[in-house]
N, C-alpha and C positions, 0 to 999 in steps of 0.2 A: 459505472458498475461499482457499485459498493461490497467488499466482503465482509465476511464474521461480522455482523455489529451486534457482538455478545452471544452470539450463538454457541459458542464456546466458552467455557467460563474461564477456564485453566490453561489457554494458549501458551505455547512456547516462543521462542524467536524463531525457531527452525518451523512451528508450527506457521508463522506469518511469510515468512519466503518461501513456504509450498503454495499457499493463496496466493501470491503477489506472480508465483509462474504459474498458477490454472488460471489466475486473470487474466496476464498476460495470453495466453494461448487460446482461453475464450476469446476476447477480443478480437485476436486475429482470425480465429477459426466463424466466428459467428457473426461476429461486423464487419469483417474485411479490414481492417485499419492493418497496417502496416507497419506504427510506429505504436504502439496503445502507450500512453502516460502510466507512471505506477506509482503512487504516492503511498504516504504512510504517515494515517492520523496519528494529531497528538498534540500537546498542550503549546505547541509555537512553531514556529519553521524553524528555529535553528538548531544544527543537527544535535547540540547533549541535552534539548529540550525533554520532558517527561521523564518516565519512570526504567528503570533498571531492564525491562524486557523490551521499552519502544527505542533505547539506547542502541540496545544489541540487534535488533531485526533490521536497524538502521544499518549498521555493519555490513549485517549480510546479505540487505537487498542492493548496498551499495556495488560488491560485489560478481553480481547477476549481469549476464547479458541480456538487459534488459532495460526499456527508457524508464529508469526510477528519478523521478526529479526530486527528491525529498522528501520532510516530513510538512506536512499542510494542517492547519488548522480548520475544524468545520465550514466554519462561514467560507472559506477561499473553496471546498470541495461543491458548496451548494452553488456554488458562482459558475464553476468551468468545471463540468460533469460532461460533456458532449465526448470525451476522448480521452477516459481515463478509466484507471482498475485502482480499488485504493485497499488494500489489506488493513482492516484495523484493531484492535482491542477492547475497542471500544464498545 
């Protein structure tokens, strides 16, 4: 499940950790998954990768009780889509 991809123009950080827990809760609410993956696009997997707002939601999805495995790059979300919620900026 993909969120925001630019449906938003002017997203927050705090705007990307409210996505990343209604994914999360879809997920469990409407697929049944247990554990749903939460990733968070952006220009590399490592965490001070991208720009000044995918820094900070990185924070505070880190935060979350929630399975967030990092920030992911496109091509890795098109790969392994079967079990994830991915909040993005993009």
């Amino acid at each position: 499940m993909l969120l925001d991809v630019g449906a938003n123009v002017d997203c927050t950080a705090n705007n990307l950790e409210q996505f990343a827990v209604m994914g999360d809760i879809y997920c469990r609410s409407i697929f049944g998954m247990k554990h749903p993956r939460v990733g968070l696009l952006s220009i590399g997997e490592e965490e001070g990768k991208g720009n000044e707002l995918t820094r900070t939601a990185f924070q505070l999805l880190k935060r979350l009780p929630i399975n967030f495995i990092a920030t992911s790059k496109a091509a890795t979300y098109t790969t392994d889509m079967s079990t994830s919620s991915w909040p993005t900026d993009l």
